[in-house]
C-alpha positions, 0 to 999 in steps of 0.5 A: 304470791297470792291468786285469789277466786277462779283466776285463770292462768294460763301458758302456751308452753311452761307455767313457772311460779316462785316465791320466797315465802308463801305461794297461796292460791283460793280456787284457781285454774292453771294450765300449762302446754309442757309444764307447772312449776311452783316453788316456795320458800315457805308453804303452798296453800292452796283452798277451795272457795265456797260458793253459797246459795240461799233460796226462800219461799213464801206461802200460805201456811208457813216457808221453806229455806234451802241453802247450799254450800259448793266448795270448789277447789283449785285445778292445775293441769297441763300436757306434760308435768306438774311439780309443787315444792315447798321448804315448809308445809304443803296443804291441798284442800281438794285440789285437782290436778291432771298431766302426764307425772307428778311430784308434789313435796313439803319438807315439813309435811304434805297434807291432802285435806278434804272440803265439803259440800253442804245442804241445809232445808228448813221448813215450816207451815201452820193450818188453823180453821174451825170453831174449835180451832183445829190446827196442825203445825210443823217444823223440819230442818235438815243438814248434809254434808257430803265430803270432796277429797283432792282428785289427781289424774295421771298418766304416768307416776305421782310421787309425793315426798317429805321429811315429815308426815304425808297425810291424805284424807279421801284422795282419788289418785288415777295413775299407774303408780302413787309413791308415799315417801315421808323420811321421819313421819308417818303416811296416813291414809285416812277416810272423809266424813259425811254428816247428815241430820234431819228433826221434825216436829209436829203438833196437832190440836183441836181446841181439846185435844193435843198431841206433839211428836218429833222425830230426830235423826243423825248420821255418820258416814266415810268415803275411802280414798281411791287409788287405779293402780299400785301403792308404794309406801316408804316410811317407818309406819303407815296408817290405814282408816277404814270402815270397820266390816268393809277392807279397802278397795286397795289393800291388796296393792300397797306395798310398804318399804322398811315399815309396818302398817297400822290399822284404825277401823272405825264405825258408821254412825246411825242414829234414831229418836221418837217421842209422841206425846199427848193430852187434854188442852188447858181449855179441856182440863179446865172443863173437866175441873170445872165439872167435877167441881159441880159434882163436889158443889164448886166449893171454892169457886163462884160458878161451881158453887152458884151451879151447883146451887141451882142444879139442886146437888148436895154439898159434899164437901161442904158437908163433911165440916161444919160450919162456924163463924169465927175467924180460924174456923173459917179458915179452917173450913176452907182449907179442908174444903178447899183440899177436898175440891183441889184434890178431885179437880187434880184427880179428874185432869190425871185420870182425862191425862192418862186416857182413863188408866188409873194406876197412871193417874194415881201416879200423876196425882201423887208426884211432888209437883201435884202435892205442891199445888195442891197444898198451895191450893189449901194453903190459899183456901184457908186464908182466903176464907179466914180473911173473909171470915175477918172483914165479913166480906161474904163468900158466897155473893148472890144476887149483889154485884158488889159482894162477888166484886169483892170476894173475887178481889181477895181471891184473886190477890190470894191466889197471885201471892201464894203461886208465887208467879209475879204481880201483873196488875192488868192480868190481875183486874182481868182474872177479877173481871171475868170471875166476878161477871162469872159468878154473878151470871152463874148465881143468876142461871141456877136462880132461874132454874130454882124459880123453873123459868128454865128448864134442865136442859137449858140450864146445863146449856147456859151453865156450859157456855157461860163455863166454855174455853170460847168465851175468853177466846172470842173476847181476846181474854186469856183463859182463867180458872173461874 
């Protein structure tokens, strides 16, 4: 016999179900005016049908999602007795019932199991405005689910028989008197579960400065079973579940017959994470790399050094090599040029990075991945000057188009080969592009200072727009390393 999704049966005076196999209901009501029989050859199966509601709204800045899970059981109920027999296994999941007496039996076991009921919330929202495009993004999400025992109410007695075990998983029994009989089995009292979860996580950002945090929470908690009256167990052993630091509510009224009583206490879980971190954007970094390579003379890039050139600055890592024409010697000398750029560009992002504490960034430069950057940095310098060296391709282009054209196409295939990250083509043509346009306006801005049509102030202004993380931006350019 099946019954399926909030059937409603119902009789003036005696509801009598019988099935050689199984009986299986999924949320149905029964009621009855003397009396409920059922029998079954098999098992009585009785679940509770989940209801789900979803909601999502759409705003602005972003959505929010709700959905809902009500589990709803079966409920038999009638104004005299209620008897369920099974020659298999009985399993209730939350079921209720409400009469006068009760006697509910599976001779190969009675489970009393719990169902749920759930809640799920996400949201998710971004603001963006501002030159410098300030924003704030976030991201929640949360679960519960609360835990639903069966529910008997009686006027009388419940009695609940097997030969197997008797399992009951937070009930609520209001009557007088609850008999557990299991003749070879164990009766098992144990608690429900409720889950519970929440992460967020936000990101903040102005352009220059970025910050992240999140926050994670998680939680474990249990229901214990509910009984009015007194608890008469007649088993060789009864388990009783309870919260570690809190007795149960009925523990004075159980009664054990011919057995002993176990305890198994258990712990709440509750658990808390944070983590915040922030720091420079790649826009900020790069401006920091890009001044500290003026004050080194930019070796190894073109708007440093044509910069620099034009600010009048000394080369200090130019001048710690001297200068040679063959091949090997070039490569040499950019390498160490290269090394020494790298090395104070690295130094200036960790230093921003750790908010000015040095003993920090000194960590932060000598970690394994700086090094390995850093010698990637050498390694490509050293080549890059060696083959200019070798095919009299000029390092420094001045006031030809072509020469920059042409030293920021060795660079820049170098560079790929040596960050060993995959060739893009349309990625690689940009980066020349806007090295090679860099370079040449960079030359131009120093010339026009070292011929004083320009004053300072102007020329640091034209040198730090020309260098600024919004040039790329407006353009829809992807931020490179000039």
């Amino acid at each position: 016999m099946n019954a399926y999704g909030k059937t409603r049966i119902s009789a003036g005076r005696e509801f009598s179900a019988t099935a050689q196999r199984n009986i299986q209901f999924t949320s149905v009501d029964t009621s009855s005016g003397s009396r409920t029989f059922l029998l079954a050859g098999g098992n009585i199966l009785d679940f509770a049908l989940d209801r789900v509601t979803v909601q999502t709204h759409y705003h602005k800045k972003g959505y929010t999602r709700d959905k809902w899970i009500q589990s709803t059981p079966s409920f038999h109920r009638s104004d005299g007795s209620i008897s369920s027999i099974a020659s298999g296994i009985q399993d209730l999941f939350g079921t209720q019932f409400k009469g006068k007496e009760a006697h509910v039996h599976g001779t190969m076991g009675v489970n009393f199991r719990e169902t749920h009921d759930s809640h799920e919330h996400e949201s998710v929202s971004k603001k963006e405005n501002g030159l410098f495009r300030k924003s704030k993004q976030s991201h929640t999400k949360s679960f519960s689910a609360q835990s639903k025992g069966a529910d008997l109410k009686f006027e009388d007695s419940v009695k609940v028989t097997s030969s197997k075990d008797i399992t009951l998983v937070n009930v609520n029994i209001q009557a007088p008197k609850t008999v557990l009989t299991s003749l070879e089995g164990v009766v098992r009292i144990l608690l429900g579960t409720n889950q519970s979860s929440m992460s967020s996580m936000e990101m903040r950002s102005n352009g220059f400065w970025q910050k992240q945090s999140s926050k994670i929470e998680e939680h474990q908690t249990f229901s214990a079973s509910q009984f009015s009256g007194d608890v008469e167990i007649r088993a060789k052993e009864a388990l009783l579940q309870a919260i570690k630091g809190k007795p149960l509510e009925f523990i004075d009224r159980i009664t054990i017959v011919n057995g002993k009583i176990t305890h198994d206490f258990v712990e709440e879980l509750h658990q808390y994470e944070s983590h915040s971190t922030e720091g420079p954007t790649a826009a900020l970094a790069m401006l920091v790399a890009i001044a500290i390579t003026l004050a080194t003379s930019g070796a190894g890039t073109a708007v440093g050094s044509a910069a620099a050139e034009g600010m009048g600055l000394a080369t200090a890592a130019t001048a710690a090599v001297a200068a040679t024409t063959t091949t090997a010697g070039a490569a040499l000398q950019g390498m160490v040029v290269g090394s020494f750029t790298g090395l104070c560009s690295q130094a200036g992002v960790a230093l921003l990075s750790a908010k000015g504490d040095l003993g920090e960034a000194l960590k932060s430069v000598m970690s394994t991945n700086t090094l390995k950057s850093l010698a990637v940095s050498v390694a490509a310098a050293g080549v890059i000057s060696g083959v200019a060296n070798a095919f009299e391709i000029p390092t420094v282009g001045g006031d030809c188009f072509g020469n920059h054209l042409k030293y920021h196409s060795l660079r820049v295939g170098v560079e790929t080969v040596f960050r060993g990250k995959g060739i893009d083509i349309e990625d690689m043509g940009r980066s020349v592009a806007m090295s090679t346009a860099g370079g040449f306006l960079a030359h131009k801005i120093g010339m026009l200072r070292a011929e004083k049509i320009i004053n300072s102030s102007a020329h640091k202004v034209l040198h730090g727009f020309l260098g600024g993380p919004w040039v790329p931006v407006l353009l829809k350019i992807p931020r490179l390393v000039l």
